[in-house]
N, C-alpha and C positions, 0 to 999 in steps of 0.2 A: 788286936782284933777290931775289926771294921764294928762299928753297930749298924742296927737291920736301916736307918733310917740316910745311914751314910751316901754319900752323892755316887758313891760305886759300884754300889746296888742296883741303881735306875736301869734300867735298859729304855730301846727307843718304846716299846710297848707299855713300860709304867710311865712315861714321861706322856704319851697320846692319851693314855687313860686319862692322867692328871690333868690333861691342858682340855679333855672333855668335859670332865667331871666340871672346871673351872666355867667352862660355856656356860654348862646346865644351870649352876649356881647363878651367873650373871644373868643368864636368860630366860629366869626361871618359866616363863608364858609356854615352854617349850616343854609339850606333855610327857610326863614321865614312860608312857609305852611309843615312845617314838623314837627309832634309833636314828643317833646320831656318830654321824663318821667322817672320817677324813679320806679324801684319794685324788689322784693327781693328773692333768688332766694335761697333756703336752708339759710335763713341767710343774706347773702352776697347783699349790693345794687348793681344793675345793670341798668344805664341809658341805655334807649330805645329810638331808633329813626323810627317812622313808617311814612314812605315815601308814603304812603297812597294817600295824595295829590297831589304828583311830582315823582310818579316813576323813568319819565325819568331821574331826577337828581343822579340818583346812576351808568348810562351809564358811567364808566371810564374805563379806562387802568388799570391792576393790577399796576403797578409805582402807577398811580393815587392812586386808592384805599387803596394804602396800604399809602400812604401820607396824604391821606383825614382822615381814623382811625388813625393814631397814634397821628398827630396835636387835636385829637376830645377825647381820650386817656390821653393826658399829661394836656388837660384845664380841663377835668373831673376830675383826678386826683391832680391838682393842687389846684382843688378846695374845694376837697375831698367829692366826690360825690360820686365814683365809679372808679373801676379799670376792669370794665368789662362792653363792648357796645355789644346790640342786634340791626341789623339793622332787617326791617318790612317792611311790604309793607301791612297796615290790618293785620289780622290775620296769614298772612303766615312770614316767619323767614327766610331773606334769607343770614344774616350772619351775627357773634359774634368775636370779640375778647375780647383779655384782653392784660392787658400790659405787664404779662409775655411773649407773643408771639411776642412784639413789641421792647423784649431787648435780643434774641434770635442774634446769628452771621449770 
């Protein structure tokens, strides 16, 4: 008999949890009522962050913001989830990079 923890168990849906969960942990700056997800976009993953919950949490300074996506950038990437973030607010989309624009001079 298999145990609960065994690699037979996982499906693709415990394996996305776990590789979320693993973001949240690395990324921690990344507010706990903000969903984060993955989906695909010709192909290509792209974690999504929809601020939904905490709008006000996305008020920074461009410094800011461009420190907040790239630190959120290299743990996605690090983890290899995605090389490309949508941020949300619900259905509206009010900014993307990727990490080509975060190795830019």
């Amino acid at each position: 008999m298999a145990s609960q923890n065994s690699h037979l168990n996982y499906t693709n849906i415990d394996l996305e949890i776990e590789a979320i969960q693993r973001f949240r942990n690395l990324a921690s700056i990344v507010p706990l009522d903000c969903h984060v997800y993955r989906e695909l976009d010709r192909g290509f993953p792209i974690l999504c962050l929809d601020f939904k919950a905490c709008p006000q949490k996305l008020k920074m300074t461009k410094k800011q913001w461009f420190e907040f996506c790239r630190h959120l950038l290299y743990c996605s990437n690090y983890l290899g989830l995605s090389n490309s973030l949508i941020f949300q607010v619900g259905e509206r989309i009010v900014g993307w990079i990727s990490l080509d624009q975060t190795n830019r001079p």
